[in-house]
N, C-alpha and C positions, 0 to 999 in steps of 0.2 A: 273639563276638556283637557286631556292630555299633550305634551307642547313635547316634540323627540328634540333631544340636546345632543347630537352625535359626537359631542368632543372624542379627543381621537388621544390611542398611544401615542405613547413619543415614535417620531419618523424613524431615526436613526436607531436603531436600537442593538447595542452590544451583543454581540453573537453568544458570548455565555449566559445572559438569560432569554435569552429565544425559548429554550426548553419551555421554560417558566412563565413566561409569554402565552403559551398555547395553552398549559395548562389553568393560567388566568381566564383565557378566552372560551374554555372547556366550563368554564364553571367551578372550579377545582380553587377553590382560594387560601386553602389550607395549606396546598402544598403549591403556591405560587408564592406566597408570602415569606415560608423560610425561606427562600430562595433568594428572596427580596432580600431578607434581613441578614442573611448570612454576606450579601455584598458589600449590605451596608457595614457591616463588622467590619469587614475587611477596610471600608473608603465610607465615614459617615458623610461626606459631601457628595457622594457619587449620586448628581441630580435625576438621573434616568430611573434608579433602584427608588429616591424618594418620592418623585411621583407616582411610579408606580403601586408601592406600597402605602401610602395615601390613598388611590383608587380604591385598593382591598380595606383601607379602614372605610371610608366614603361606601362601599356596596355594603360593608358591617353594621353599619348605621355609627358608627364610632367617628363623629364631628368635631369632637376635639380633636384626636389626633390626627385623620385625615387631612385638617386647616393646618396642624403644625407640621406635617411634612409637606403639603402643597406647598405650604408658606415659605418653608427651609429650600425648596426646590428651586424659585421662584428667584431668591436671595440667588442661592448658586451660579444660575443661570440665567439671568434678566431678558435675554435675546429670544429663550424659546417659547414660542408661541402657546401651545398644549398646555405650559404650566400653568401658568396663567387662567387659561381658558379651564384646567382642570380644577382652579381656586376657587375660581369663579361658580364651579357649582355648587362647590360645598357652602359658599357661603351663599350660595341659595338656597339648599334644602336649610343652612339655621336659620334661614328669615333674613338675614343681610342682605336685602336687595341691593340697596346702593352700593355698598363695596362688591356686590357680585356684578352689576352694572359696571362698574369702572374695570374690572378683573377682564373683563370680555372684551370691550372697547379695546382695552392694551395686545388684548390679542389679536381680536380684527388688525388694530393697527400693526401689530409685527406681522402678520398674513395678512393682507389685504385680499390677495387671492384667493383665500380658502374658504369657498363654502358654507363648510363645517363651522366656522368661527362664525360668519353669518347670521347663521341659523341659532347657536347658542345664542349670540347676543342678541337676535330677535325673539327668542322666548324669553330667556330673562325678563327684557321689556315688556312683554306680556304681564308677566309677574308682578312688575313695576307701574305694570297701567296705561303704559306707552302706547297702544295697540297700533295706533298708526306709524306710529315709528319701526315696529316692528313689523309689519306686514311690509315697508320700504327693505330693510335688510333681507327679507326672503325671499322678495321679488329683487333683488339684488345675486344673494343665493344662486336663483335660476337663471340669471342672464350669464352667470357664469359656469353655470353645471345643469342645463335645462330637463337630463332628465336624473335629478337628486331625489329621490323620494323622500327624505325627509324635510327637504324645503318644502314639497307640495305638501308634504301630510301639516308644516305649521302653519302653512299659508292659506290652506284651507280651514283649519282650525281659527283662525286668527280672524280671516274671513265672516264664519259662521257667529266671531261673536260679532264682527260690525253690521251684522245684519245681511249679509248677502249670502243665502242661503244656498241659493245657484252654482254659482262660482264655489263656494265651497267645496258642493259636493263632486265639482269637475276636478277642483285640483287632489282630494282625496281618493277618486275615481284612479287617477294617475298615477299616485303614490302605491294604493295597494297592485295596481295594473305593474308598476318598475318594480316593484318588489312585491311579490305573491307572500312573501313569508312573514311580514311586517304585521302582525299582532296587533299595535297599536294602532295600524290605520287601520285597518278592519275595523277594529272596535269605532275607529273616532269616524269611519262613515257607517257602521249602524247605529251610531247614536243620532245622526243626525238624519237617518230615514226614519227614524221610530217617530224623532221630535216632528218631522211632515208628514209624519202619517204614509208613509212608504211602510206599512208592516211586514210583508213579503221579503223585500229587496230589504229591510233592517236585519231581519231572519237569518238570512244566507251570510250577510258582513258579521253580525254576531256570532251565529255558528263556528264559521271558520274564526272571529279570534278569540273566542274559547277553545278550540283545538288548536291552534299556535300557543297559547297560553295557559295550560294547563294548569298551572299555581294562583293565577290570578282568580282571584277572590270576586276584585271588579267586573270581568267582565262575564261573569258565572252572574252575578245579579244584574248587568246588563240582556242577557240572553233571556233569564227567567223575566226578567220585565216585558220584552218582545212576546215569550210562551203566554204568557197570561193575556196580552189583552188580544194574542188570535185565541184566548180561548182554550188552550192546552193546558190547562190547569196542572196534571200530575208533572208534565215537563218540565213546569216552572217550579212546580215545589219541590223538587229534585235539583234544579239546578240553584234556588235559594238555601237549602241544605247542604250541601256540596260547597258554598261562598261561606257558609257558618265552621264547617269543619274545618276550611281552608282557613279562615280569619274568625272567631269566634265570638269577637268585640266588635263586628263591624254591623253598627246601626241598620244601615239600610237592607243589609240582606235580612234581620229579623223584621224591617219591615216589609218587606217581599214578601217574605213567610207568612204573613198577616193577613198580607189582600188576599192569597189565595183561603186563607182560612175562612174568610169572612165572604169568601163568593161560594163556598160550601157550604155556608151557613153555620158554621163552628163560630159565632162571637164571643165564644171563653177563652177559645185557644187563640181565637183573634188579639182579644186584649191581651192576652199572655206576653203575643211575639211583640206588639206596641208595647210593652210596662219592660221586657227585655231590650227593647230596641232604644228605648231612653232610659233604661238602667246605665246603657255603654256610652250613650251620648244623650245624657238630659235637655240639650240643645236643638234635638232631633226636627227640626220641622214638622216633616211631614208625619209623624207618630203622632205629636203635638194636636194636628190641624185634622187629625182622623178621629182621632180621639174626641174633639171637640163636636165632630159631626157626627160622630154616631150615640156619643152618650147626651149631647143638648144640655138641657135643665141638669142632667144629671151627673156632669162632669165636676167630677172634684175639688177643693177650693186648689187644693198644692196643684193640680195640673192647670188651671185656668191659671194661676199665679205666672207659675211658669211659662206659660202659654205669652200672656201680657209682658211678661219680661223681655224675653225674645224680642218682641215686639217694640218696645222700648229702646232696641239698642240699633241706632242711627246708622251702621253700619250693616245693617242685615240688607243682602241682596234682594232684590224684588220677587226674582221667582221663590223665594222661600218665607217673602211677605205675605205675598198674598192669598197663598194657602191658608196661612193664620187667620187672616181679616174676616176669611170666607169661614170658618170654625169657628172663629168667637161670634162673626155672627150669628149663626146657627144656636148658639146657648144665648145668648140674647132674644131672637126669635121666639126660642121655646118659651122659656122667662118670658116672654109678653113686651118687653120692652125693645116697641119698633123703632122708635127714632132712632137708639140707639144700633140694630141689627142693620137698618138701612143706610146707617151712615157707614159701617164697617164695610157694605156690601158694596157699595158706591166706592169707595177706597180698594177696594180687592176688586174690583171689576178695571176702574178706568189702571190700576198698574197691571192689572191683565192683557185688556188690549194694544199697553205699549206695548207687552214684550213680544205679544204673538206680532204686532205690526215689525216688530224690530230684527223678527225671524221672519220677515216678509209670507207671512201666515194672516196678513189684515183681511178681514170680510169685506167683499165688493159688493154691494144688494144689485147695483147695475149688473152685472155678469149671470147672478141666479134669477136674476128679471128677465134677460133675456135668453139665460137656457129654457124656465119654463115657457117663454113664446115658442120656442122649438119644438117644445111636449107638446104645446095644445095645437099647432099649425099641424103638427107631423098623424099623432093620436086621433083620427077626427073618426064618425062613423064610416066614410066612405074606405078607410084604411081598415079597418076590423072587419065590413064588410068584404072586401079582396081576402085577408086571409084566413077569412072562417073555414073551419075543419083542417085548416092547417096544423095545427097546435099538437099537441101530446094529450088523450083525454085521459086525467088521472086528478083524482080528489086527494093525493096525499099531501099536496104541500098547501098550508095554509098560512096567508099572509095576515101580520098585525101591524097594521101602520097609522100613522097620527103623529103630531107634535112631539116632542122629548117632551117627556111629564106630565103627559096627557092620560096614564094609564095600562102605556102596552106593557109592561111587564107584570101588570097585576092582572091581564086577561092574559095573557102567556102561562102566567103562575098556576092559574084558576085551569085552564086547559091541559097545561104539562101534568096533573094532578091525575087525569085519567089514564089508567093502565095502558089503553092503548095510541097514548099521545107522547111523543117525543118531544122538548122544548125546547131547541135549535138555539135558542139567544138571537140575537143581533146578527146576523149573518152576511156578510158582505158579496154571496153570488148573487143574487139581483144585478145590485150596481156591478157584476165587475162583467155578467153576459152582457147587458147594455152596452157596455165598452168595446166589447168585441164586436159589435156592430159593422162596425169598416169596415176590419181583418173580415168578415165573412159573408160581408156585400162585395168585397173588391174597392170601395168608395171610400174615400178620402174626405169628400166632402161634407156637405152640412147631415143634419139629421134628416131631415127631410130627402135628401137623394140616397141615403143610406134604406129607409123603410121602400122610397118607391124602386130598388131594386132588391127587395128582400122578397127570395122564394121559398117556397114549402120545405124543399131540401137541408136551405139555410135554417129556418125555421126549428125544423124536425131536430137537426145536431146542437142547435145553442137549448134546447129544450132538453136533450138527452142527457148534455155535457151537466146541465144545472141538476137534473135529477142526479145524476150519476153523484154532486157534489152531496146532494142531503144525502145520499146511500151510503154514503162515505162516515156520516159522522152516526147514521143509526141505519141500520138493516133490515128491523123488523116491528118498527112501529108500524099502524094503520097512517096516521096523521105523524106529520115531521112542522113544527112552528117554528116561522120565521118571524120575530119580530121586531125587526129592522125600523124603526118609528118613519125614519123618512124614506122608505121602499113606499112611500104617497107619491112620490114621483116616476117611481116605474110601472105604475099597476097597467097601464097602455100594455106594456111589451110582458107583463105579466098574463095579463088576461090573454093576451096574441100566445103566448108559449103553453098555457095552463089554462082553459076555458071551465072547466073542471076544477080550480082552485076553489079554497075557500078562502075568502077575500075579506076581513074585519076591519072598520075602520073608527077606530077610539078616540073622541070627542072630550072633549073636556074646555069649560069657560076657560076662552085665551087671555083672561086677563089672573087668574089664578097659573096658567101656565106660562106667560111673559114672566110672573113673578116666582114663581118656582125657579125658571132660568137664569134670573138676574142673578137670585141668590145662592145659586149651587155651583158650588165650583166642576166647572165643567171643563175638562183637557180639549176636547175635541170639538165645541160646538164656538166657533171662531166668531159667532156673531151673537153670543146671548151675553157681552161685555157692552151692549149699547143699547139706549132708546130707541137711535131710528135704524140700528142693525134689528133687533128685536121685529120691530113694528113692520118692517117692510118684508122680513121672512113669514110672517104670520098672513100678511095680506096673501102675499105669492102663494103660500098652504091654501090658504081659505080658495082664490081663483083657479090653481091645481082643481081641487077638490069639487067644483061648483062644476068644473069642464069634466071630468070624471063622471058625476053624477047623471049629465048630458048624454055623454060619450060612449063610454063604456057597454059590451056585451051582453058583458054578466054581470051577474046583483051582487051588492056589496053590503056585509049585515052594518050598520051604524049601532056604535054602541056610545053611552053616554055616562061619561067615569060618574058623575054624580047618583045616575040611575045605578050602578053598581052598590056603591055605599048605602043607599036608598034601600034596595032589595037585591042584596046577594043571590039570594037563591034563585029569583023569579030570572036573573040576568046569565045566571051560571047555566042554568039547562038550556035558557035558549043558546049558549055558543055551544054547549055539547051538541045541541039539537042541531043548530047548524050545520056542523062539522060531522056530520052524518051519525051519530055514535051515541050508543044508549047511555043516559042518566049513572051517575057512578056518584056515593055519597061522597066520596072525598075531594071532588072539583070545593066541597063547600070548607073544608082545613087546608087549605090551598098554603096556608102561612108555614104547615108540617111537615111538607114536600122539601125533600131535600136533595138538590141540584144547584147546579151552577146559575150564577146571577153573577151578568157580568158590566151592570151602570149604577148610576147613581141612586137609582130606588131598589137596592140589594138587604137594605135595612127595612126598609115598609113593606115588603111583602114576607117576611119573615116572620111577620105579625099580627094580627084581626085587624079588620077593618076599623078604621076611625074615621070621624064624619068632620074633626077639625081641619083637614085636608081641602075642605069644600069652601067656596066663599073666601077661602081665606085672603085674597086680593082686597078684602074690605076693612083687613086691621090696617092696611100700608093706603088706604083713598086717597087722604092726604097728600104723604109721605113718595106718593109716585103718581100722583095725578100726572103729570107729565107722559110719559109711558103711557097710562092707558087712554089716555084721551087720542092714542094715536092708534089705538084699536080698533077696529070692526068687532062689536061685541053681542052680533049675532048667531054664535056658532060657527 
């Protein structure tokens, strides 16, 4: 997170380097610095020329001499505020917090009124660990200049680390709203839509400060992070390449380059940009923790070493922990030895759900308890009945839904393999027509007054709008697959828009898939870091699913991940047969098919089937009796 330090020129500033002044401000440091120094020739104490040209070492990256004209300035002039405040950074970029702490204080204290001195010495503190102290100086900042945009953009920053996620993004909202041009808050509120899953609205804030900052490295692999998980693969790998030219040592963008490699299916080129991306920083975390999960049994002693080491060092942040934990266990796993994989998982789970609690991201199971009362009150036969023949009749869109790791990407894989089937991924138009529900009842209120004012008309356009979205990403397939694992909660308003879908629903033992979730490092899935987050999401799937089989119009094929493994072939024709569409030998090398895969099973379908996958909740009995004893482990 980036903390804006707006210390400022000197106020007064001699009218023979004004020129020189603008030309600094122009970017131009070349020809601000003679200028500098030709005054200095003239008057070596002349304080205004020494801070300034301090400045021009300080943006050179030249530390020492920057500190010794700051320093020399400082001396000169003890009264001016800016100098000070100008010391004080430098001896923040060398790591001198505390004398950069003290430098800033001296200057708040000769300005008490300024802002800008505020705010330095509330980042600083940052730096220093203070966060509450610092979030007092910027809320201090604004009582005195309410609309500063760079108080709101640290205040928000500063915010988002204590956990208030909200407020964050109100005071950063502000900052880029007072200053449209600000780069940096752009970026520091698409960082923190991405991290709530605001993809869309992180989009738009990245976009724009990648075009305010066209040099920056960072936020070119912040954008390509946003491209990639909508899905826009070539975007991201365009703007991860672009962050390499720009900075060429910079770890994370050859890690960038990776994901996309490895959701193409290229896992050569994938290791390549991971073995480049800890070439520049052997430290890499997340190279580290990718590595450990895709190679298992077969990762290296020097990277596991590595890996462990990392791990070892008391000061490693959490969010860079637990990645780890979640990787070494995976190679423990594979290796057979559960205690130890469960112990690691257990350690990377409970530091996962602090942070996500800490980003006010904590799982409520009360809250999806009683949205699903709202599906099954609202979804009832008597509701399907009213809007029968409503809908759009068209067999193109086919739904795969069920649990995370229950299988849909290996029936998506097995499907997308037919010539005339597009494999859509994860799609998020389901949930976001559902959304619109209000907006196109007029209704504000519950679900329930939203369906009993929904007309044909209504109907007709959110059915349009959703086809119009698959047209959008394919044109001329027969079949377009969505498989959205938890679109189990929309098949109501799926079957009401699409009578004519075809509707799969992928089964797999919930205690093999409790234990796939415990152990996979999951970004998104806010409740697979607990026993009774775990146990009380599966129930709610299972009583969805049982009201579904009641409810529902239209038939829904059940497929059974085991049954898969069992008989590929005998299970493969039935979903072609399903899905209306002749037999085609290659639904059965489903593993050859080369497309986008955009979750954590991007490594198993790239590969034949194995039967070790099944049952496998029976090496951990034991080891997580706990958990499954809080299952329904009836299907």
């Amino acid at each position: 997170m980036r903390f804006v330090r707006p210390f400022a020129v000197n106020r007064l500033m001699p009218l023979d380097l004004s020129d020189a002044l603008v030309k600094h401000r122009q970017g131009d440091l070349e020809r601000a610095a003679r200028v500098y120094e030709a005054a200095l020739a003239e008057d070596p104490d002349r304080p205004d020329a020494l801070y300034l040209l301090g400045l021009v070492a300080l943006q050179r990256g030249d530390l020492g001499r920057a500190g010794a004209l700051m320093g020399k300035a400082v001396v000169v002039r003890p009264e001016e505020a800016d100098y000070h405040a100008g010391l004080g950074e430098v001896c923040r970029v060398a790591g001198q917090i505390e004398r950069a702490v003290a430098c800033c204080r001296e200057a708040q204290r000769l300005r008490p009124d300024s802002p800008g001195h505020l705010c330095n010495l509330g980042a600083i503190l940052v730096d220093h660990g203070d966060v509450d102290a610092a979030i007092g100086y910027f809320r201090e900042a604004l009582l005195l200049r309410p609309d500063f945009p760079a108080a709101h953009h640290n205040l928000g920053n500063a915010l988002w680390v204590k956990g208030d996620p909200m407020a964050a993004v109100g005071h950063l909202r502000a900052a880029v709203r007072l200053d449209p041009a600000a780069g940096e808050a752009h970026g520091s509120l698409g960082k923190i839509l991405l991290q709530q899953g605001e993809l869309n609205k992180a989009l738009v804030h990245s976009q724009e400060a990648a075009r305010l900052r066209p040099d920056s490295a960072t936020a070119r692999i912040q954008l390509g992070n946003v491209l990639l998980l909508l899905g826009r693969l070539d975007e991201a790998a365009a703007c991860f390449r672009e962050a390499i030219r720009l900075r060429p040592a910079l770890a994370a963008a050859h890690a960038g380059l990776a994901e996309v490699h490895e959701q193409f299916g290229d896992f050569e080129k994938a290791l390549e940009s991971r073995r480049e991306a800890l070439r520049h920083d052997p430290r890499h975390a997340d190279s580290l923790a990718q590595l450990a999960t895709r190679l298992r049994d077969e990762l290296p002693d020097v990277d596991r070493t590595a890996l462990e080491g990392l791990l070892a060092d008391p000061g490693l942040p959490p969010d860079r922990r637990w990645p780890l934990l979640f990787g070494l266990g995976q190679v423990f796993d594979a290796r057979g030895e559960c205690d130890r994989a469960a112990a690691l998982a257990a350690e990377a789970n409970a530091l996962q759900l602090a942070d996500l609690r800490r980003r006010g991201r904590g799982y409520d199971p009360r809250a999806f308890t009683a949205f699903v009362d709202q599906i099954v009150a609202g979804f009832t036969p008597e509701f399907f009945a009213r809007v029968r023949g409503w809908g759009q009749e068209t067999s193109r869109p086919v739904f795969v839904v069920g649990l995370p790791r229950s299988g849909t990407t290996l029936l998506e894989q097995i499907l997308s393999s037919h010539p005339r089937v597009f494999g859509a991924g994860e799609l998020r138009l389901a949930r976001q027509t559902f959304q619109t529900l209000p907006e196109e009842t007029g209704r504000s209120g519950s679900l329930q007054e939203c369906l009993d004012h929904l007309g044909p008309r209504s109907l007709q356009r959110l059915a349009c709008r959703h086809l119009d979205g698959l047209s959008a990403l394919n044109a001329s397939a027969d079949r377009i697959v969505d498989k959205m694992p938890e679109n189990y909660v929309y098949l109501g308003l799926v079957a009401a828009l699409f009578p004519g879908a075809k509707l799969i629903h992928c089964r797999r033992d919930v205690r093999d898939v409790a234990l796939s979730c415990w152990m996979t490092n999951f970004g998104h899935l806010r409740w697979a870091c607990d026993f009774d987050h775990i146990a009380s999401r599966v129930a709610e799937y299972q009583r969805i699913i049982d009201h579904w089989r009641g409810a529902l119009p239209v038939p829904v094929l059940e497929v059974a991940y085991e049954a898969v493994v069992a008989d590929l072939e005998r299970v493969a024709r039935a979903l072609v047969d399903w899905c209306g569409l002749e037999w085609d030998p290659a639904c059965l090398e489903f593993h050859k098919t080369r497309r986008a895969v955009q979750n954590a099973s991007v490594a198993q379908v790239r590969r034949p089937l194995y039967g070790s996958s099944v049952a496998r909740w029976k090496n951990y009995e034991r080891l997580l009796a706990p958990l499954f004893a809080k299952l329904r482990c009836d299907g």
